[in-house]
C-alpha positions in Angstrom: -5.1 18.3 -7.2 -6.6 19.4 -3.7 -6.4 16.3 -1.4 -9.6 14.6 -1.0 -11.9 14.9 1.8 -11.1 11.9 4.1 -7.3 12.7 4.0 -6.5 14.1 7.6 -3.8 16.7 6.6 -4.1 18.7 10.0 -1.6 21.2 11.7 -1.8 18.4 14.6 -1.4 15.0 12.0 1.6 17.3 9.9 3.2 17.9 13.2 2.5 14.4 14.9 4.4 12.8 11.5 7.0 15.2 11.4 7.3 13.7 15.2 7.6 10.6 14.5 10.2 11.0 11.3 12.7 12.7 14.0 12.5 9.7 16.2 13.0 7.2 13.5 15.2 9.1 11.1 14.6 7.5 7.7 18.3 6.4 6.3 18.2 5.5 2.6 21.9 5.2 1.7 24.6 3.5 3.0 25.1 0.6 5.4 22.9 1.5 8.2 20.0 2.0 5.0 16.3 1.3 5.8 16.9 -1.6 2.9 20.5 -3.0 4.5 18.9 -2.5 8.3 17.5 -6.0 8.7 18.1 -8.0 5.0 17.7 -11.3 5.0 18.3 -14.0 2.0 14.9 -15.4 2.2 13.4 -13.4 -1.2 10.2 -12.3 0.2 11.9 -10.5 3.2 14.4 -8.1 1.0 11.9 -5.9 -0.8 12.2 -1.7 0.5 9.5 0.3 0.9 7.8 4.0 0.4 10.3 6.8 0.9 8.5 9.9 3.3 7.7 11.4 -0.1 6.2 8.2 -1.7 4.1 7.9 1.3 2.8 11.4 1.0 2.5 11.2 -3.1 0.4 7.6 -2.7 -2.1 9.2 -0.1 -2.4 12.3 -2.0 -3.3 10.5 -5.4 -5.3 7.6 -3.4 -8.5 7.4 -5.5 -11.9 8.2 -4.2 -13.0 4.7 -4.8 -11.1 3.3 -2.3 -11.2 6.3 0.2 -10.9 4.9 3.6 -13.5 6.3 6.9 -14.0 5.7 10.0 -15.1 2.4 9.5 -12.0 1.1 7.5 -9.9 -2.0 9.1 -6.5 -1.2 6.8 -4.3 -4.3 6.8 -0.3 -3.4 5.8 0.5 -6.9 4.9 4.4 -6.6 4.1 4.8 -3.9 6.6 8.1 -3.6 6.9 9.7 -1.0 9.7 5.9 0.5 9.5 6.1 3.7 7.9 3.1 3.2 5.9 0.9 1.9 9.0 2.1 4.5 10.5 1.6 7.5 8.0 -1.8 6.1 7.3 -2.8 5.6 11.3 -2.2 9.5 11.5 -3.2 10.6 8.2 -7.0 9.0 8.1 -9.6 8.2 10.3 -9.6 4.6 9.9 -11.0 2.8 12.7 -7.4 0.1 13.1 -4.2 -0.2 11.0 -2.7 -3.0 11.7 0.7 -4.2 9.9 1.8 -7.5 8.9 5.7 -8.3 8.9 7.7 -12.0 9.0 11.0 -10.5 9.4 11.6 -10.4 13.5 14.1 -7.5 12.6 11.7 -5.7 10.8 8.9 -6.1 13.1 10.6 -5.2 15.8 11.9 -1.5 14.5 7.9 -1.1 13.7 7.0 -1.9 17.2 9.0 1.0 18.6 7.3 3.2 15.3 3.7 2.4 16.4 4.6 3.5 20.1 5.9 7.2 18.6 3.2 6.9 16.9 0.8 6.3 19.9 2.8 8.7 21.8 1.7 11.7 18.8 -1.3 10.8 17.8 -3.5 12.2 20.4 -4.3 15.8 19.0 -4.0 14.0 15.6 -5.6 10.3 15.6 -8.7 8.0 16.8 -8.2 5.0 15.8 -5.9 2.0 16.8 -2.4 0.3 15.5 -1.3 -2.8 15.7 2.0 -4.0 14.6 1.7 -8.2 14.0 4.8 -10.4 13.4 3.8 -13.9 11.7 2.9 -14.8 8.3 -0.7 -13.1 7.0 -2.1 -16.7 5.9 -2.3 -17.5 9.7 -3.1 -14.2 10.7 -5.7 -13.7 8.3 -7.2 -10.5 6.7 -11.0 -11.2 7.8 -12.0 -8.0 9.0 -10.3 -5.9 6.2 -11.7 -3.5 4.7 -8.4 -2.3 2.7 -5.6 -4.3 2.2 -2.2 -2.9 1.0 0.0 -5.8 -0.5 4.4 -4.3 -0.6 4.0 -7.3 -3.2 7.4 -6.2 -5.3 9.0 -10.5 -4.1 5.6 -12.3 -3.5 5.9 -15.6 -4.5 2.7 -16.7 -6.8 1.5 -19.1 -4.0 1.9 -16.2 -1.4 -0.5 -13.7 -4.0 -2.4 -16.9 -5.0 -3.6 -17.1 -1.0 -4.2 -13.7 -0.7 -6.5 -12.8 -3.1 -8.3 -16.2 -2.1 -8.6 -14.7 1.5 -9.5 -11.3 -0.2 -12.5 -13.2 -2.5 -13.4 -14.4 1.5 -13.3 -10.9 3.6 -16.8 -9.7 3.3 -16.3 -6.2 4.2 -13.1 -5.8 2.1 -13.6 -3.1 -0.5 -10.7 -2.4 -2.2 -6.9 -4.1 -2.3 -3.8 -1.9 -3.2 -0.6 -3.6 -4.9 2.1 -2.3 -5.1 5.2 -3.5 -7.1 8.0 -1.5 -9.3 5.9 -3.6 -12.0 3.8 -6.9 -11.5 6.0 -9.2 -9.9 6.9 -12.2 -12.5 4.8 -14.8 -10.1 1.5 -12.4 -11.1 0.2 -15.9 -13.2 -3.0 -16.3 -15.1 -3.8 -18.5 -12.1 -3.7 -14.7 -9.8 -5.0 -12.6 -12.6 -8.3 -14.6 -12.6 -8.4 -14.3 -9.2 -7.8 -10.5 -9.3 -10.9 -10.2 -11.9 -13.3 -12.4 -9.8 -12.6 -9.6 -6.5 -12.8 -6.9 -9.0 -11.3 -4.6 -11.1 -8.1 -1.9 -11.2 -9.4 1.8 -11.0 -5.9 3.3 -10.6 -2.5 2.8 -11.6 -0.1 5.3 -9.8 3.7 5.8 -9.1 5.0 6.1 -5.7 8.5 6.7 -4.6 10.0 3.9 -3.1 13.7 2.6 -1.7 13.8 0.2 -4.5 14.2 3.7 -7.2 10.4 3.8 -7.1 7.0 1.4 -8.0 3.3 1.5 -9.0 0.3 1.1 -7.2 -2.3 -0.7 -8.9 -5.9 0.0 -6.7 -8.7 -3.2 -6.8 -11.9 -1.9 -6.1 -14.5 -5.1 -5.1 -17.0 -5.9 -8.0 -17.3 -3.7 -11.1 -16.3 -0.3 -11.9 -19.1 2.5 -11.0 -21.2 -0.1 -10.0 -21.9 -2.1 -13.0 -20.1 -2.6 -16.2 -17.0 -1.8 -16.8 -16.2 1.6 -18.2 -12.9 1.3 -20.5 -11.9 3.7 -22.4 -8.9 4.8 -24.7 -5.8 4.9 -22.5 -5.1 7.9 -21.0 -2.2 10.3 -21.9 1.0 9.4 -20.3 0.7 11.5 -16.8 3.8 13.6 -15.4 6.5 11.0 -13.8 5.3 11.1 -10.2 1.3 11.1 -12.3 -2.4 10.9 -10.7 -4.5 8.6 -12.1 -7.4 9.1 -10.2 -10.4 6.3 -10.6 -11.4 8.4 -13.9 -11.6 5.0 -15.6 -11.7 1.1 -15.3 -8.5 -0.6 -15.9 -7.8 -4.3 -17.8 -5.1 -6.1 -16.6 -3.6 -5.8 -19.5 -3.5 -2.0 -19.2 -2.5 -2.5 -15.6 0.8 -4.8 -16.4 1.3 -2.4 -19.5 1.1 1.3 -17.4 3.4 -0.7 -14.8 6.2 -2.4 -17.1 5.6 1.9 -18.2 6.4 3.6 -15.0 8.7 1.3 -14.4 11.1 1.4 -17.1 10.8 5.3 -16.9 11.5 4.6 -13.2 14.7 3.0 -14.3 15.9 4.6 -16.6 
């Protein structure tokens, strides 16, 4: 499937990426690993993140309904070392990108990331990025307008609190989690939550250091706009599959094509 419109796949963004890969050489086995690089006992601060091709695959198969513009304040909350901040500050036009990390470590690799990517992005980008150490219930998501959640070790508190902030961000539109499958702290007490922003319109895998995970995207309100839309599942789509926005998801189809990809994933 042809990329959709808002996607910024350039000469100047391919080349500005491919930039900024060479100067931060993505490791994925061994000691000096992206996952081994700054671990850390607490839970919530050992999860991995998209591999270069998982970035690529989640952007290509982002759905429609959830398309970001020039308008878009994109929150990375679980940022990491920045990759996706920084894949998605190059490859849309959205207005800021700003990532969200506790681990100083962490943080601090994605510091030097966002300044190769300020560095590349001027025949390629427009907007801003901002790389912010600190825990996101201070910080605050306010001014979202998309908010990615890495939410594979969130505690249920943690996802509790988030999708509260989420019900409060006016402009926020649509809220990506992603997870190898929902985390076991995804409680009744989030899932009511989830339905009162909205509802699932895509469930897609994504290559990640962790073997690989699904992105389940929350588009505010209802599906097309007024009631939802379900239909018979799908048929099961190819391993790295697109799923995209052709129907409304129930969570129960959401934690069932997760527990899915994942065990293929897995296995």
């Amino acid at each position: 499937m042809s990329p959709s419109h808002w996607i910024v796949r350039t000469p100047a963004a391919i080349a500005a990426w491919r930039g900024v890969l060479t100067a931060h050489p993505m490791h994925l086995i061994g000691n000096e690993s992206i996952v081994r690089l700054c671990a850390s006992p607490e839970m919530e601060q050992r999860y991995g993140e998209p591999t270069p091709v998982g970035l690529k695959r989640l952007l290509l198969q982002w759905p429609d309904e959830c398309a970001i513009d020039a308008d878009s304040v994109f929150y990375d909350v679980g940022a990491g070392f920045g990759r996706l901040s920084a894949f998605f500050r190059i490859h849309t036009n959205a207005s800021s990108v700003r990532g969200v990390e506790l681990n100083r470590c962490r943080h601090r690799h994605a510091l030097t990331l966002a300044e190769s990517v300020r560095q590349e992005r001027a025949s390629a980008a427009v907007g801003d990025i901002d790389m912010l150490r600190g825990d996101v219930r201070q910080i605050g998501i306010a001014d979202a307008t998309h908010a990615f959640l890495a939410a594979q070790c969130f505690g249920e508190d943690l996802l509790v609190e988030l999708f509260r902030m989420a019900l409060a961000a006016p402009r926020l539109r649509c809220v990506v989690v992603l997870s190898r499958k929902l985390p076991v702290t995804w409680s009744d007490r989030v899932s009511e939550l989830v339905a009162s922003f909205g509802q699932a319109v895509a469930v897609n895998a994504v290559p990640t250091t962790y073997f690989g995970a699904s992105a389940a995207f929350f588009q505010r309100g209802r599906c097309g706009g007024g009631s939802a839309a379900h239909g018979p599942p799908p048929p099961p789509p190819p391993r790295w599959g697109v799923q995209r926005g052709q129907r409304c998801w129930s969570m129960d189809e959401v934690r069932a094509e997760m527990d899915r990809q994942g065990q293929r994933i897995m296995t």
